[in-house]
N, C-alpha and C positions, 0 to 999 in steps of 0.2 A: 704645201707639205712635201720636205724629201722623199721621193718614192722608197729610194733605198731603206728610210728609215720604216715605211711602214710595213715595205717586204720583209724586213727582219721582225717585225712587232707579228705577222702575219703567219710566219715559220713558227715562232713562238709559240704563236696560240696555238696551232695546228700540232704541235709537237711534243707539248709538254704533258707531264701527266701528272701532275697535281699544280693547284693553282692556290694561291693566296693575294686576296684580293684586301687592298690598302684602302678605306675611304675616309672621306674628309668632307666638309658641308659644300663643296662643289659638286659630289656627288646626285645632288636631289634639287638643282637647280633644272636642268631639264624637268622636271616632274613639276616644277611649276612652284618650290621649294624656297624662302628667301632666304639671302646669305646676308649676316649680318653684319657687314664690313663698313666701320666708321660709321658717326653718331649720323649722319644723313640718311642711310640705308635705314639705319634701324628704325628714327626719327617717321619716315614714312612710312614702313609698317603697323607702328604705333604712335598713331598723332597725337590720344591723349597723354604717353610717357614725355613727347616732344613739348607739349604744353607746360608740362612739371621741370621738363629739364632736366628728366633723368636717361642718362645715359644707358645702355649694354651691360654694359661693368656692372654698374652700380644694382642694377633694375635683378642681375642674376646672382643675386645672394640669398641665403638662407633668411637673413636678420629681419624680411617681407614677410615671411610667415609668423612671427611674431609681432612685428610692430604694424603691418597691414593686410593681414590674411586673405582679406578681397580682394588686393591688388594685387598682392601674388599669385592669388590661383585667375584671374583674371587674366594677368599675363603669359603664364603656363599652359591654364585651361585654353587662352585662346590659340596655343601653339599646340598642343595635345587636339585640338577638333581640326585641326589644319591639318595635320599629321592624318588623320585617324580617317578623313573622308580621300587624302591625297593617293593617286594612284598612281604605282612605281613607272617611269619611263623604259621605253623600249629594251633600252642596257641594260634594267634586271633581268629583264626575257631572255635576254642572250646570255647570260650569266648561270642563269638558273638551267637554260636547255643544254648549256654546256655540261652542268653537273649534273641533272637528271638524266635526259637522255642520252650524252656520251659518256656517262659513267664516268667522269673525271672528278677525283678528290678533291672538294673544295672549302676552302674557313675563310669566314668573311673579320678582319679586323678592321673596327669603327671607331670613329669620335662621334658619331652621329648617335642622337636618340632619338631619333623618330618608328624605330620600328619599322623600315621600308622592308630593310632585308628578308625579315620575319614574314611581311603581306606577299615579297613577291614569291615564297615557298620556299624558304631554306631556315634549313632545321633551326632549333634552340642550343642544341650544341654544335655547332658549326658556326656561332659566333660572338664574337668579342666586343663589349660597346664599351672601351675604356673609359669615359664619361659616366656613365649608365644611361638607364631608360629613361623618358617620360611613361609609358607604359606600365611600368611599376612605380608603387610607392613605400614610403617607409614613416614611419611614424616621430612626430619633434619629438617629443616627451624620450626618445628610446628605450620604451617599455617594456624592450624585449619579446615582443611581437617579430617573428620575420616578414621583411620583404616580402609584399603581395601583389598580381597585378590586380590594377585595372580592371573592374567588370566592364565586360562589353558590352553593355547596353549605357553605360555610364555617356553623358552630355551634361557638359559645363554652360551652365545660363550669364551670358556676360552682357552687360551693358555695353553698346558699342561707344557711346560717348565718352564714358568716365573710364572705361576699363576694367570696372569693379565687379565679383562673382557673384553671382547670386546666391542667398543660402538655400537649404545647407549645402558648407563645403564638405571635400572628401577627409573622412575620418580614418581614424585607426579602430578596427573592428575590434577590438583588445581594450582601451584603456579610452577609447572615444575622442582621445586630444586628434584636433590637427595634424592631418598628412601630408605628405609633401613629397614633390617628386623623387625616385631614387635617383636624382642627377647632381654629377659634382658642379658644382657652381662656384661663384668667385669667394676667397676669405671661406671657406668650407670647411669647419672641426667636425662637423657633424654628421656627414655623407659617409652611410653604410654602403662599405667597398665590397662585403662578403659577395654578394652575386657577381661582382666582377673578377671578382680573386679566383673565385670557381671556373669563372669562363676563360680566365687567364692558363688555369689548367687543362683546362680541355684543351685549349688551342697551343701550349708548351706538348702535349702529350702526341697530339697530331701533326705535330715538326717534329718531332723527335721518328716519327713512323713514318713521316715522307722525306728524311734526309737521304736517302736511297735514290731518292725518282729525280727524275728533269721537273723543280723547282719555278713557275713563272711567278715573278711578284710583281701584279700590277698595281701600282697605287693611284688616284683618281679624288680627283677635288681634293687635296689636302694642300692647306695653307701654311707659309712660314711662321705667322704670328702665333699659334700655337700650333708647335709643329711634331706632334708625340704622334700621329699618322705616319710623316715624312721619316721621323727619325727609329722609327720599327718597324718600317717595311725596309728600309738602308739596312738595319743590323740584322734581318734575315738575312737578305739578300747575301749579303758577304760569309753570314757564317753557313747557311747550307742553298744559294739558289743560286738558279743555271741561267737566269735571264730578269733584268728586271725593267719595270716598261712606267714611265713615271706620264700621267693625264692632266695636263692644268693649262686652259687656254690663257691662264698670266703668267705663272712661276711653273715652270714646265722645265728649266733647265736644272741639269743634273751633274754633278762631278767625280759621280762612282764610274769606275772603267767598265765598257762596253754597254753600259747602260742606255736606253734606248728614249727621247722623249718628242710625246705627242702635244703639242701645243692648240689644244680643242678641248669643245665639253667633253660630256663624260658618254651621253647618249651617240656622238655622233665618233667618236676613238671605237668606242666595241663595234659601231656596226661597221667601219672601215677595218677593223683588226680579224671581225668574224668573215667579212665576207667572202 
């Protein structure tokens, strides 16, 4: 790693006074997280989807909750109990003690659902999951019930063989149909954005209040293949930020001027940036 480079990433940190923090599913791979890159990856994660021959793609569409609701929430549920027992890596700690204890402004912008950022102590409004949650749910039928979360006492009973959820699944407390994660999925007409649209505001509200301050934007696990991470931490950065610091031990390089990039995970860039 360029010293140079890390001494500027290190000035950064130590200097700026408000932080916007970029994340992508690289983020939550130290935490022990899988990233689902190419049908192999995923393939092992879920040997009975490998058995069917269902792909990624395919496997994260709405059309499961109608034509296989077992298998849906099967596959979901098993990534919501994964999520929900998973506990955030060192890099939130230092994320979080930067914004609690040194009182520095911070909004967290996600493609991630997993709810990490929520467990490791930073607010509800202080973040953006442009995806949405697994966490919350929304109702197929749209009944006009709002977006609820998740009780947390809630555990998905899944066959580990076939995949398939045990009944009963999670309903809509309103109209009793099939619920389904509030996450945008592939081929998606039906993914209630409002919770996002809101979070999208809070976080336009809180740039617009720290165009004034030294700006750091670090971005962290965010991939080219879908790149809505990459490409709005860039368009901060250019229209109000004083430094930006891009995280990806593959695609780490960057072609915005002065921009700075760490080629490493995500747990081991903060604690070399913090220390």
């Amino acid at each position: 790693m360029d010293e140079e480079i890390t001494d500027k990433a290190k000035k950064s940190w130590f200097t700026s006074e408000a932080i916007l923090i970029g994340a992508g599913a690289g983020m939550g791979v130290d935490s022990g997280l899988p990233v689902f890159r190419g049908e192999n990856g995923f393939w092992k994660a879920y040997p009975p989807l490998a058995k069917l021959g269902i792909q990624f793609e395919e496997m994260a569409n709405p059309r499961w909750f109608r034509d296989d609701p077992r298998l849906a929430w099967g596959f979901y549920g098993h990534r919501f109990n994964l999520y929900r027992k998973t506990i955030p890596h060192k890099g939130f700690e230092i994320l979080i003690k930067k914004f609690k204890d040194e009182n520095i402004p911070t909004f967290i912008f996600t493609s991630n659902v997993d709810g990490q950022f929520q467990k490791a102590g930073f607010p509800e409004n202080l973040i953006m999951e442009c995806h949405g949650s697994i966490m919350h749910l929304q109702c197929m039928e749209s009944c006009g019930y709002p977006i609820w979360p998740i009780d947390s006492g809630t555990v998905i009973n899944i066959d580990s063989e076939t995949l398939l959820a045990e009944e009963p699944l999670p309903a809509c407390p309103n109209c009793k149909s099939i619920a389904r994660p509030n996450i945008l999925m592939f081929s998606d007409f039906e993914w209630d954005h409002s919770r996002t649209t809101y979070q999208r505001k809070k976080m336009d509200d809180w740039l617009e209040d720290k165009k004034q301050k030294k700006l750091l934007v670090i971005e962290i696990g965010a991939g080219s293949d879908i790149p809505t991470v990459r490409l709005t931490c860039e368009e901060i950065f250019q229209l109000i930020g004083d430094q930006f610091i891009r995280v990806n031990p593959v695609e780490s390089e960057c072609n915005i001027k002065d921009s700075l990039s760490l080629s490493m995970g995500a747990e081991n860039a903060l604690k070399i940036i913090a220390k």
